[in-house]
C-alpha positions as CSV (number, residue, x, y, z in Angstrom):
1,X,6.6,-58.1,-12.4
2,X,6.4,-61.2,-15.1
3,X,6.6,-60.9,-18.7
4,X,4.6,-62.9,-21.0
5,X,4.1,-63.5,-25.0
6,X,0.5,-62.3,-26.0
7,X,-1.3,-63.4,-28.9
8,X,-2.5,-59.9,-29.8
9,X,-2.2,-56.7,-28.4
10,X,-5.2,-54.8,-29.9
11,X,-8.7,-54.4,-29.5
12,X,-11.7,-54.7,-32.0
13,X,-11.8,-50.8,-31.3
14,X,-7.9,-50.5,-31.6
15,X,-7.3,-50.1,-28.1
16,X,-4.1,-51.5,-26.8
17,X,-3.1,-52.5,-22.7
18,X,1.0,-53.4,-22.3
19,X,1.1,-53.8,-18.9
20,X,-1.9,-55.5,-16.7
21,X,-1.8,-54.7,-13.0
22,X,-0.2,-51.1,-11.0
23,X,1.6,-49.6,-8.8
24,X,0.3,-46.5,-8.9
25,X,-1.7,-47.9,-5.5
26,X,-4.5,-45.4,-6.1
27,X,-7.0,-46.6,-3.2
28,X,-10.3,-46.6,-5.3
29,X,-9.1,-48.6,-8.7
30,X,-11.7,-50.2,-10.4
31,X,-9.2,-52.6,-12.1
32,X,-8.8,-54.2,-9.0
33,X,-12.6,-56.2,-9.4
34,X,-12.3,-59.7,-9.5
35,X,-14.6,-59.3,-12.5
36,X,-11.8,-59.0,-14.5
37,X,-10.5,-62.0,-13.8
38,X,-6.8,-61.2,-13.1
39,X,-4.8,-64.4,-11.7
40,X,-2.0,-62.9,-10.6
41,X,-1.3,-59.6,-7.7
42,X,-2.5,-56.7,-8.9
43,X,1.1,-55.2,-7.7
44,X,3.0,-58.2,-10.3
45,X,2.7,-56.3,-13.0
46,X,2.1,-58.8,-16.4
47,X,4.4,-57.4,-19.1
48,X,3.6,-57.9,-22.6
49,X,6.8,-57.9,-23.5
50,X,6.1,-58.8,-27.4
51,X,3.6,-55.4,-27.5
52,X,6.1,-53.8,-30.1
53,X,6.4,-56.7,-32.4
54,X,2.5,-57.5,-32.6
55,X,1.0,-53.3,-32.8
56,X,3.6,-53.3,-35.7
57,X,2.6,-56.6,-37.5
58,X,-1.6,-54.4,-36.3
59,X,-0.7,-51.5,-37.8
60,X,1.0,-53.2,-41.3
61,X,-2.4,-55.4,-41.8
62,X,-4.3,-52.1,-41.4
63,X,-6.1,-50.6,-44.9
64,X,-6.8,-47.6,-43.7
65,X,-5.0,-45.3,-40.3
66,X,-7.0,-44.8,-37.8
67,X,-6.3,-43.3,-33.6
68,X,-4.8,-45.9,-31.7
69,X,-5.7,-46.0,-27.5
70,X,-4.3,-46.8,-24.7
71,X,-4.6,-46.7,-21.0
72,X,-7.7,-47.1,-20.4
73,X,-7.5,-50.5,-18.2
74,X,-3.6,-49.7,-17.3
75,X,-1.6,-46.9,-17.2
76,X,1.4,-46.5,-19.7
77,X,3.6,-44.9,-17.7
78,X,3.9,-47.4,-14.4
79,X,7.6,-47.2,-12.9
80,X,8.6,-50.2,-15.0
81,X,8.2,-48.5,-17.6
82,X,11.2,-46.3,-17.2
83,X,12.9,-49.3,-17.8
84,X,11.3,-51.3,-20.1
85,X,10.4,-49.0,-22.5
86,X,7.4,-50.6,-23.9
87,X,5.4,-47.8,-24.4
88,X,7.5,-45.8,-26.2
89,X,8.7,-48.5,-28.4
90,X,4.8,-48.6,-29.5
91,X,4.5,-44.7,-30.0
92,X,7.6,-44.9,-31.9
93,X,5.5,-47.3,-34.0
94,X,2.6,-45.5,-34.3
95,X,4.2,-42.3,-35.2
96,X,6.4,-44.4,-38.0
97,X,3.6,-45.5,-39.7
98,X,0.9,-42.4,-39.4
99,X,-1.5,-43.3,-37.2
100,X,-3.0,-41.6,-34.3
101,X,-2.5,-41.7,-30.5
102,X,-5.3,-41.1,-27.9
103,X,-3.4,-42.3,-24.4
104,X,-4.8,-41.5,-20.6
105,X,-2.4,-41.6,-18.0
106,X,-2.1,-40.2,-14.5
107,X,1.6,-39.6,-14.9
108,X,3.9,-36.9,-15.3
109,X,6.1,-39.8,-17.4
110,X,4.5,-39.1,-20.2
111,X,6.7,-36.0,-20.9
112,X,9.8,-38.2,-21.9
113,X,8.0,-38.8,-24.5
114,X,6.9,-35.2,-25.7
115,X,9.0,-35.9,-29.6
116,X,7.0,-38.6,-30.0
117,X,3.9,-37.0,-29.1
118,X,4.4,-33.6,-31.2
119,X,5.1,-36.0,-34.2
120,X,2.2,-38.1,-34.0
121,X,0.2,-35.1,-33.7
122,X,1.8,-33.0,-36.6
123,X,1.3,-36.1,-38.8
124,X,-2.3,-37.3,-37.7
125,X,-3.5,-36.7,-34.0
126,X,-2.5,-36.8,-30.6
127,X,-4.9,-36.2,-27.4
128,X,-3.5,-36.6,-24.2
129,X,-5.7,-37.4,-21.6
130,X,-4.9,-36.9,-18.0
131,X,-7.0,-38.1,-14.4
132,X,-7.6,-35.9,-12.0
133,X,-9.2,-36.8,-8.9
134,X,-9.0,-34.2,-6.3
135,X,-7.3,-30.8,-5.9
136,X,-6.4,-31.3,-2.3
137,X,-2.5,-32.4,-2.5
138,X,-2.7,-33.7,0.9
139,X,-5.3,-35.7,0.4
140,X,-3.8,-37.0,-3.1
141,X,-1.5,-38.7,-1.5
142,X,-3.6,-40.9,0.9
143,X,-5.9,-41.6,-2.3
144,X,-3.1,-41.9,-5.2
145,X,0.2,-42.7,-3.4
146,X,2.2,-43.5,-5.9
147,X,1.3,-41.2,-8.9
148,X,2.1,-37.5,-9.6
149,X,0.7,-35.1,-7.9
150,X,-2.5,-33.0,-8.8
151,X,-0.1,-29.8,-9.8
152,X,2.5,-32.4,-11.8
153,X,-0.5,-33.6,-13.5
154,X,-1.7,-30.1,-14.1
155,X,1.7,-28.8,-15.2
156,X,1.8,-31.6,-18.2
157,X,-1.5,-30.8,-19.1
158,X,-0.3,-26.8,-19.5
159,X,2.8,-28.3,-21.1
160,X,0.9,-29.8,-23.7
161,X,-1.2,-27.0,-24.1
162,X,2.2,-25.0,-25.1
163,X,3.4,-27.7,-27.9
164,X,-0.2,-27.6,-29.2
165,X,-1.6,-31.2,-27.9
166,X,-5.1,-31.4,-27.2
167,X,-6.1,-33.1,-24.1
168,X,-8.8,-34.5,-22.1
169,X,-9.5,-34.5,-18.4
170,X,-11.2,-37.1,-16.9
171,X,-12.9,-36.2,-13.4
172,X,-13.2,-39.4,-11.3
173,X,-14.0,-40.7,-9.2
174,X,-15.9,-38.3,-6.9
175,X,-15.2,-40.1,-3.2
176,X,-18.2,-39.2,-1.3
177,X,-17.0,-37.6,1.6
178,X,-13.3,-37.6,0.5
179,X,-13.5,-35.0,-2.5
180,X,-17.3,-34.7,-2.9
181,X,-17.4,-30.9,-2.4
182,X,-17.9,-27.3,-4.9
183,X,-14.2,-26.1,-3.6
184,X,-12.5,-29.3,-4.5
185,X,-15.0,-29.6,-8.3
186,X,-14.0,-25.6,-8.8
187,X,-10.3,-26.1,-7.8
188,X,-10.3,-28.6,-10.8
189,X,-12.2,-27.2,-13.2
190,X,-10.3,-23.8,-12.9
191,X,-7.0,-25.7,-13.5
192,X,-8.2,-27.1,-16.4
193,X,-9.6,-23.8,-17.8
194,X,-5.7,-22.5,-17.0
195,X,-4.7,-25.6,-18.9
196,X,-6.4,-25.2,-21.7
197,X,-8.2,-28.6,-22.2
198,X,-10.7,-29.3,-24.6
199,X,-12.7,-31.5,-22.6
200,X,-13.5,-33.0,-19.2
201,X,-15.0,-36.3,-18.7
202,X,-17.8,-37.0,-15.9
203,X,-19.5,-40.1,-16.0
204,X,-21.3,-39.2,-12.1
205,X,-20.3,-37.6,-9.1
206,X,-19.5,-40.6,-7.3
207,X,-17.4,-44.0,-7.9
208,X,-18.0,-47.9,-8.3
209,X,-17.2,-50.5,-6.0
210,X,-17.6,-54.5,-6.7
211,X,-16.0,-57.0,-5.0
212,X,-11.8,-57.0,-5.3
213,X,-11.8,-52.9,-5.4
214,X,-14.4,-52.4,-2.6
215,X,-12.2,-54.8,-0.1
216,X,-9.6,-52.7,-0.5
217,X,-10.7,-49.4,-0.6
218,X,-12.2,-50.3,3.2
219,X,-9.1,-51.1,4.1
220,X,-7.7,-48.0,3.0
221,X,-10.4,-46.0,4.5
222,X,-9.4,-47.9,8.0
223,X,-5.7,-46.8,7.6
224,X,-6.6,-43.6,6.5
225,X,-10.1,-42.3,7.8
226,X,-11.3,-44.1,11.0
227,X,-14.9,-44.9,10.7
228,X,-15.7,-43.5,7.3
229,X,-15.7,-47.7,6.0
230,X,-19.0,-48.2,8.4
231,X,-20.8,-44.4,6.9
232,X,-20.4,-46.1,3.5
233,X,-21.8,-49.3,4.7
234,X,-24.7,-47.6,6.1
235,X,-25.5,-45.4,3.3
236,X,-24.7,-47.7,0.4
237,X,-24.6,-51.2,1.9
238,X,-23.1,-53.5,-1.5
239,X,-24.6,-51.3,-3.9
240,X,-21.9,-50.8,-7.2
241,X,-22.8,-47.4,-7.8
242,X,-21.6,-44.9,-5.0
243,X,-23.3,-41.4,-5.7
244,X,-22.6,-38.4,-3.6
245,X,-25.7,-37.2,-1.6
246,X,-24.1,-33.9,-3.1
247,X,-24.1,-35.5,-6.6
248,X,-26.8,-32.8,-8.1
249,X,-25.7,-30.0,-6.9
250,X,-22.1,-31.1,-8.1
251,X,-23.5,-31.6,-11.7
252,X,-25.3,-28.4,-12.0
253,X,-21.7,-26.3,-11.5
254,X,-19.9,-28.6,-13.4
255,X,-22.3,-28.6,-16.8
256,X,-22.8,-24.5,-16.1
257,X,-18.9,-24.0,-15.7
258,X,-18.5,-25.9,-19.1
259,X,-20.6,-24.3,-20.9
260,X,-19.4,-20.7,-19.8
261,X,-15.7,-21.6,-20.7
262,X,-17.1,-23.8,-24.0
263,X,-15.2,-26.8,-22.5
264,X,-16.7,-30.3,-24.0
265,X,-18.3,-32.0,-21.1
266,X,-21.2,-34.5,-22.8
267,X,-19.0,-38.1,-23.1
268,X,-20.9,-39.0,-26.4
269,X,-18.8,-35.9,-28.3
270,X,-15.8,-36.2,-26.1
271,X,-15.6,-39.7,-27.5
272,X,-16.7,-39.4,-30.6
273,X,-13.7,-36.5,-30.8
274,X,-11.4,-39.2,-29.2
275,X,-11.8,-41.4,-32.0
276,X,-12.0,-39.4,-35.2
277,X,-9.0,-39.6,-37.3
278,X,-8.6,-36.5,-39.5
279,X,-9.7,-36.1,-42.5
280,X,-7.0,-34.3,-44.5
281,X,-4.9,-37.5,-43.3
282,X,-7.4,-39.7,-45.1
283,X,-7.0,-37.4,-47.9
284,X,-3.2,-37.6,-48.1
285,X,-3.6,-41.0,-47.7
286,X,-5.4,-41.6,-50.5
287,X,-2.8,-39.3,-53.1
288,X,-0.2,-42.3,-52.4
């Protein structure tokens, strides 16, 4: 871990990232890609430790409230983070001064934080969105070592249900041969019919790899599954989109199951729900 001073901590589309790197050690992580031009170890986390002071100074130069993201390039609620605090020193924030939350994490963490949570959502909006990958624990742990667990991850999801949080699940990746199966899509789907969510996110039934993330998910698949690294060469060769050769069949019970249970599944509403800030907040907004 090293801590720096950033100049800003949120995105043109108020998105926000405290921490860059993980050590969650999730074998398929896209965040890995050199693309992204990290210089340091993925595992040396980069601390933004000034995150509180600059989404305050945000949030004060801001005319109008609005839903405020994060996690979507690094998870909130790394194991630092239990002693840092950095996270909920921002929520803190953003529940002081009205604003919305829409955070994805793959971490049962996140329920220290439940106050905060409830608040933001009884004054504006909170969606909590959670990963889930597979619904074999087993295999879980080869694939997401470090992370809760498929059921922990589950549980807070039900949790949140109970205080009245709406949440999104996001389904990803599909590991072809891994996960790529109808038990392992159903096992999931059925826990988030249990759970209450109000929407899953699939991009495809399948996963990226570029160079940084592929490297190491060979290596993984060495450690872990003996000869599975030279199947995917065959099959895919360098290619950056990895579909399932069950990738239709997967889509047609996933969109039917969704519509069945009226669960959001198309990513254009999911978002578009993601980002709307309430109108009656706008509205008492406005009597001040």
């Amino acid at each position: 871990m090293h801590e720096i001073y950033a100049k800003g901590i949120l995105s043109p589309k108020n998105g926000m990232n405290i921490y860059r790197g993980c050590s969650h050690g999730c074998i398929y992580c896209d965040s890995r890609s050199k693309c992204y031009g990290m210089t340091h170890a993925f595992e040396d986390i980069e601390v933004k430790i000034n995150a509180p002071e600059l989404l305050e100074q945000a949030l004060r130069r801001k005319k109008q409230r609005c839903m405020i993201g994060t996690g979507a390039m690094c998870d909130p609620y790394l194991h630092i983070e239990e002693k840092l605090l950095l996270t909920r020193r921002c929520l803190e924030i953003i529940d002081r001064y009205g604003f919305g939350l829409s955070i994805q994490t793959k971490s049962a963490r996140i329920l220290r934080d439940l106050d905060l949570l409830k608040s933001i959502n009884e004054k504006a909006k909170c969606v909590v969105q959670m990963t889930l990958t597979t619904h074999d624990e087993s295999l879980c742990r080869l694939v997401e070592p470090n992370v809760s667990t498929t059921s922990e991850r589950v549980e807070v999801l039900r949790i949140m249900r109970r205080k009245k949080i709406p949440t999104v699940v996001w389904l990803c990746p599909i590991l072809p041969v891994l996960n790529d199966t109808p038990e392992n899509l159903l096992g999931i789907l059925h826990d988030c019919l249990a759970a209450g969510v109000k929407g899953i996110l699939c991009f495809g039934m399948g996963m990226t790899l570029r160079e940084g993330d592929r490297e190491y998910y060979y290596d993984a698949l060495d450690r872990h599954f003996p000869g599975l690294k030279e199947k995917y060469i065959s099959l895919y060769g360098n290619a950056y989109v990895i579909d399932s050769p069950n990738a239709a069949k997967l889509f047609r019970i996933f969109h039917s199951f969704c519509r069945e249970h009226g669960i959001m599944h198309r990513p254009d509403e999911i978002f578009a729900y993601l980002n709307e800030f309430p109108e009656e907040c706008f509205e008492q907004t406005s009597l001040f």
